[in-house]
Each structure stands twice: as C-alpha cells, then as structure tokens.
C-alpha positions as CSV (number, residue, x, y, z in Angstrom):
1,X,0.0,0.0,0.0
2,X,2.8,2.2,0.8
3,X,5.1,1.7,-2.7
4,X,1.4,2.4,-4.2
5,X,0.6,5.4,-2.5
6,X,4.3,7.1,-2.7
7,X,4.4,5.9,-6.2
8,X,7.2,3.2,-6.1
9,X,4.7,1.0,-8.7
10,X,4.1,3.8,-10.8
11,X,6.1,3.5,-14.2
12,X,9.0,5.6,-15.8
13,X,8.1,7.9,-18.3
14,X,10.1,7.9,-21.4
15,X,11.1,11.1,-23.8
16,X,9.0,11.0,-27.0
17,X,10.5,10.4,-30.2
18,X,9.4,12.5,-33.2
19,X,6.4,11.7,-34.9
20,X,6.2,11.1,-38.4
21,X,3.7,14.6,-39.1
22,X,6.8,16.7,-37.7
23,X,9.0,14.9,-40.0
24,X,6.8,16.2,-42.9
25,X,6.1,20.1,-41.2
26,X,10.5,20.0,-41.2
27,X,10.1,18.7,-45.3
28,X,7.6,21.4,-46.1
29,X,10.0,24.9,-44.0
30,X,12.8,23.4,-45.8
31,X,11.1,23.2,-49.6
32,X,9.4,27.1,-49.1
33,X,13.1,28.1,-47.3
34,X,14.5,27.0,-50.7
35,X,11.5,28.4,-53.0
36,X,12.4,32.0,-51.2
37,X,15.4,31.5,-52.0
38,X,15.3,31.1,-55.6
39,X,16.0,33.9,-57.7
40,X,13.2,34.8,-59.9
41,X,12.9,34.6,-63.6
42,X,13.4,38.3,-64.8
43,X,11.2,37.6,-68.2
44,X,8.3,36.6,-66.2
45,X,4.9,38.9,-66.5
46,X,1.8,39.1,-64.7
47,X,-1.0,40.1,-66.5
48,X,-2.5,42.7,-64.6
49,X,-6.0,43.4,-67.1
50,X,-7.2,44.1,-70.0
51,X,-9.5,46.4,-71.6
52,X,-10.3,48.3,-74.8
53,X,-9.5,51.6,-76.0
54,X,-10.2,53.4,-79.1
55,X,-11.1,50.2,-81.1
56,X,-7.8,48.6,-79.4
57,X,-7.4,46.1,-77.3
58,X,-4.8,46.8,-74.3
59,X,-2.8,44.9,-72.0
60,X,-1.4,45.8,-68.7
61,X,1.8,44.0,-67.4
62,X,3.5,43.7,-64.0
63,X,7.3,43.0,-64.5
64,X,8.2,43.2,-60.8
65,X,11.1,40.7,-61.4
66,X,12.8,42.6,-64.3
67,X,15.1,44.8,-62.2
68,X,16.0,41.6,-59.4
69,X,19.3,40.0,-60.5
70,X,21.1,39.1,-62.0
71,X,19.6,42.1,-64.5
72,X,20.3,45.2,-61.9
73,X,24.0,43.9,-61.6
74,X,23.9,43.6,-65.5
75,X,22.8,47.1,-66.0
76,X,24.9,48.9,-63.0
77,X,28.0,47.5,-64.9
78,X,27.0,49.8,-67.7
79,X,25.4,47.0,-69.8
80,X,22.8,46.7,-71.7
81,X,19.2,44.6,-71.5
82,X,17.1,43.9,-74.1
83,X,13.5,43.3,-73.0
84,X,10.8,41.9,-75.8
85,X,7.1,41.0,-75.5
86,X,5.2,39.4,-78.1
87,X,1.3,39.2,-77.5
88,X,-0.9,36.0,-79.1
89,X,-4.5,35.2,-79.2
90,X,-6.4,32.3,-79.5
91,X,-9.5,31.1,-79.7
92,X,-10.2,27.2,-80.1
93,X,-7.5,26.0,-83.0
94,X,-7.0,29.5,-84.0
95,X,-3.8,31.9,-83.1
96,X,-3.6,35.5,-84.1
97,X,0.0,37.1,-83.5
98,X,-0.5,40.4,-82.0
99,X,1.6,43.4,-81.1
100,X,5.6,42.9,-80.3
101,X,7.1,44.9,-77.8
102,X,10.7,45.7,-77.8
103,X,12.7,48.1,-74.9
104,X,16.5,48.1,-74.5
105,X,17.5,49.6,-70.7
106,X,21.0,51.4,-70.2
107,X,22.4,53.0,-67.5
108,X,24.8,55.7,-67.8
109,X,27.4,55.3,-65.0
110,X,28.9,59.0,-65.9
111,X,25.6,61.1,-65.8
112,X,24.1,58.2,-63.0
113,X,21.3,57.6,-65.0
114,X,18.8,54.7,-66.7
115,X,17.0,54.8,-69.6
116,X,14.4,52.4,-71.0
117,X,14.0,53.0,-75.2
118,X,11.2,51.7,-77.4
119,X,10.5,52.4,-81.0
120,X,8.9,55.0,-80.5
121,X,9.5,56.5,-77.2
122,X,12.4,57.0,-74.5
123,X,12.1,57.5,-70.7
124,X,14.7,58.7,-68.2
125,X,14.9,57.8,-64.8
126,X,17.8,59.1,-61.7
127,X,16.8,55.7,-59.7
128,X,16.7,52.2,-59.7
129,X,13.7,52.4,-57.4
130,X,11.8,54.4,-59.9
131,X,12.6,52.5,-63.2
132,X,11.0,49.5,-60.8
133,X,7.8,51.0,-60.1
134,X,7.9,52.3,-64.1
135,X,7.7,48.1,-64.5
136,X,5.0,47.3,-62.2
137,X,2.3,48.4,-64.1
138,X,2.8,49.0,-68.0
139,X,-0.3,49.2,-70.5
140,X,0.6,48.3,-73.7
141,X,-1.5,47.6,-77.1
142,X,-2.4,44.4,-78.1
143,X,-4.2,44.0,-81.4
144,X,-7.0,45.9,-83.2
145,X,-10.2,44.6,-82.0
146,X,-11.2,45.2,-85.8
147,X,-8.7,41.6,-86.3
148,X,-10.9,39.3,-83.8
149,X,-13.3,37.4,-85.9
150,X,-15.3,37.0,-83.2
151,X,-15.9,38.6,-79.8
152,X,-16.3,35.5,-77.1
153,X,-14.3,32.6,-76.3
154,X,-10.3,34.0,-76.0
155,X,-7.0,33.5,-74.5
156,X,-4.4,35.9,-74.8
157,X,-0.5,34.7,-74.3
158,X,2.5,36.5,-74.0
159,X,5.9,35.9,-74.5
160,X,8.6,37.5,-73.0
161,X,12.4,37.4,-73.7
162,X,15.2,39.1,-71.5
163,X,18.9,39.0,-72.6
164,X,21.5,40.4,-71.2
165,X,24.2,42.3,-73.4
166,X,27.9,41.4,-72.6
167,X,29.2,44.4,-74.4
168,X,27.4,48.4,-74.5
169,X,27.5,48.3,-78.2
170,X,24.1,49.0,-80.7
171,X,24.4,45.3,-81.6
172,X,22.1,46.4,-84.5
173,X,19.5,47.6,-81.7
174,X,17.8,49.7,-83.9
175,X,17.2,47.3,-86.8
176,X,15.9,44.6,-84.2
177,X,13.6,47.6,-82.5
178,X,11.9,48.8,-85.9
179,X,11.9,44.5,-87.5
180,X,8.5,43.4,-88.0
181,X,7.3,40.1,-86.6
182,X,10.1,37.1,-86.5
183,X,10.0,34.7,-89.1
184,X,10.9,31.4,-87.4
185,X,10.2,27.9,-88.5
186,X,8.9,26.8,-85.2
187,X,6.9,29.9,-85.0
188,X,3.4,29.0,-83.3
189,X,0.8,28.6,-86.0
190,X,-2.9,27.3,-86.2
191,X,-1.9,24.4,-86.6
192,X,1.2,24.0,-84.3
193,X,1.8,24.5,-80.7
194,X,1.4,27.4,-79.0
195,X,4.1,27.1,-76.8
196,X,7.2,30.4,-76.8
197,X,9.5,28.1,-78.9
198,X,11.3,30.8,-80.4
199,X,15.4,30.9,-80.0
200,X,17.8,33.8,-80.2
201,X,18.7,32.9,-84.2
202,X,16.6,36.0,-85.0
203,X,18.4,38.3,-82.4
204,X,21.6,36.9,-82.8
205,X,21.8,35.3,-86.3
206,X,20.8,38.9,-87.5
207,X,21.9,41.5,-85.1
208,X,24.2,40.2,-82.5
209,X,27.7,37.4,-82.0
210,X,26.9,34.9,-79.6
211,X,29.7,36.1,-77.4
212,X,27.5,39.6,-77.2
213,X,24.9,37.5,-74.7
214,X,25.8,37.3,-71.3
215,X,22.7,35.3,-70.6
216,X,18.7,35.1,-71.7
217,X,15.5,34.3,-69.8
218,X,12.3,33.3,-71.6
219,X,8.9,33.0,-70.3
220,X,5.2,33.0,-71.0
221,X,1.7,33.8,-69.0
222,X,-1.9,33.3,-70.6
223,X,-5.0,35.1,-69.6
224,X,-7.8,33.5,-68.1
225,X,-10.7,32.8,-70.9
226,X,-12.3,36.6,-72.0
227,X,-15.0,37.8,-74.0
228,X,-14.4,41.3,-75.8
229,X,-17.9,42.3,-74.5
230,X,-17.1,41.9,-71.0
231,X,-13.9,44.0,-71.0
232,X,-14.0,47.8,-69.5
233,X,-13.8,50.3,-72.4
234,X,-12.0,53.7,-71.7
C-alpha cells in the first residue's frame, strides 16, 4: 500500500521520439526556405487586365522581377538589356500574332542615369527604385479589336524574352527595335503548338555574336478565358 501510495509502482516515463507529421512540417519549412530562396525569372509577367480603348485592345503588365538579379547587376556595370514582349491570341485551333514589344535599358554610370527606349518612345529615370515602379504596371496595345473574328471565347499569351548584353555596343539595336514580326520555323501557327519556342537565331543570327549575350531568360503567361464584350472600355 505504501510503494502504491508514494508511487514506487508507478512506471517511468520515457522522452517522445518524433512523430512522423513533424518529420513532414521540417520537409515542407525546408522546400518554401528554398522556394524563397530562388532567384526569380526576370522575363516573367503578370497580366494585370485588360481592356479596350479606341477600337484597341490593351494589356497591362507587371514586370516586378525585371530589375532583381542578375539584370540590376547587368545594368549597373553599364550594360545593356534587351527586353521583348510578343502578344498571341487564341481562340479554339486559332492563333492570331498580336503586337511585339521591344525596350532596351541602359544605364549611364557618368551622368548616373537609366534609360528604357522603345521604338517610339524613350524614358529617363535618376533611380533604380523608380525604373522599378515604371515596371509594375505597364499598358501596352495588343491588337485591333477590328482583327478578332469573333468577340467570345479568348485566351491571350504572352511571351517574353530578357537578354542580357555582354558588351554596351548597338548590336544592330535599332534594326531589331523597328523589325517586323520574327519569321521562325517553329513559329506558333494554327496548326502548331502554341508554346514560346522561339530561339535567339533571330536576335543573334541577324543582329548580335553569340559572345555579345551574357545570358537570356524566356517565359510566357496566358489570360484567363475573356469575351471582348465583358472587357471595360476607356
């Protein structure tokens, strides 16, 4: 009665071992730890909306990854970037090519200064911090609304390319700014996938030497299924 009531039959407890759900809660930190980690992909774009304006359908684009290395160490060396963004629409089995983009971004280390040209426009900024926000939210046009056959039932895609310049040279900038449409043979069709297949023949077979390219990213996003009818007009 005694050993029972002072505890001398009561038994030893024992440290617990890990259970098996912790084991996975350590698997799942460690795989976002490494997702943080992971630089971004500087030619990725978030489609922000879309609407219509003057008879043209407009997109608006978030590039909040452009400026995050390894492009801002590219560009504070005094290199150049070239930036392009080529839209596509489809409908069922059919593709229309849109609108392509092109900007080229320099920094002048003398004056301290970037600069983001287009074909028909140039913009000068004294910060880093505001050529980012310039990124986060750019409207650009798509396609003629006058071009869609029909008004229901779209997706639009766009491609983006990012390359990074290994020497501050034109590079035959201005011939690749003002070119039409690239002519590929694995350009996406009606009849062919879809998919942003397109190499660097027609930047650097016609305008550039390989060793020119410090490194290229490519990337595409598609739009949620849209009707023309339900977009805002301005």
């Amino acid at each position: 009665m005694a050993a029972e009531f002072y505890g001398g039959a009561t038994r030893r407890e024992h440290p617990r071992k890990p259970t098996q759900r912790s084991g996975w809660c350590l698997l799942v930190l460690l795989v976002g730890l490494l997702q943080v980690g992971r630089p971004q992909n500087p030619a990725t774009l978030q489609i922000l909306a879309l609407e219509i304006h003057h008879d043209t359908l407009f997109c608006r684009l978030s590039a909040a990854h452009l400026l995050d290395q390894p492009v801002e160490k590219t560009l504070l060396s005094g290199l150049p970037v070239h930036l392009e963004i080529r839209f596509n629409l489809s409908h069922s089995q059919q593709l229309i090519d849109g609108a392509t983009q092109r900007f080229r971004m320099n920094y002048d280390i003398w004056e301290d200064r970037f600069t983001v040209q287009s074909s028909d426009e140039l913009h000068d900024f004294t910060r880093l911090d505001s050529l980012r926000r310039w990124w986060r939210d750019r409207r650009l046009p798509v396609i003629s609304i006058k071009k869609l056959p029909t008004a229901e039932g779209w997706h639009l895609q766009v491609h983006s390319r990012v390359v990074l310049l290994a020497n501050s040279g034109d590079g035959g900038f201005k011939q690749w700014l003002n070119a039409g449409q690239p002519v590929e043979e694995n350009e996406p069709s009606q009849d062919r996938d879809t998919g942003f297949k397109l190499n660097l023949n027609d930047l650097i077979g016609l305008f550039l030497k390989k060793d020119q390219v410090l490194e290229s990213f490519q990337d595409q996003q598609t739009s949620n299924l849209f009707n023309l009818r339900d977009l805002p007009a301005r």
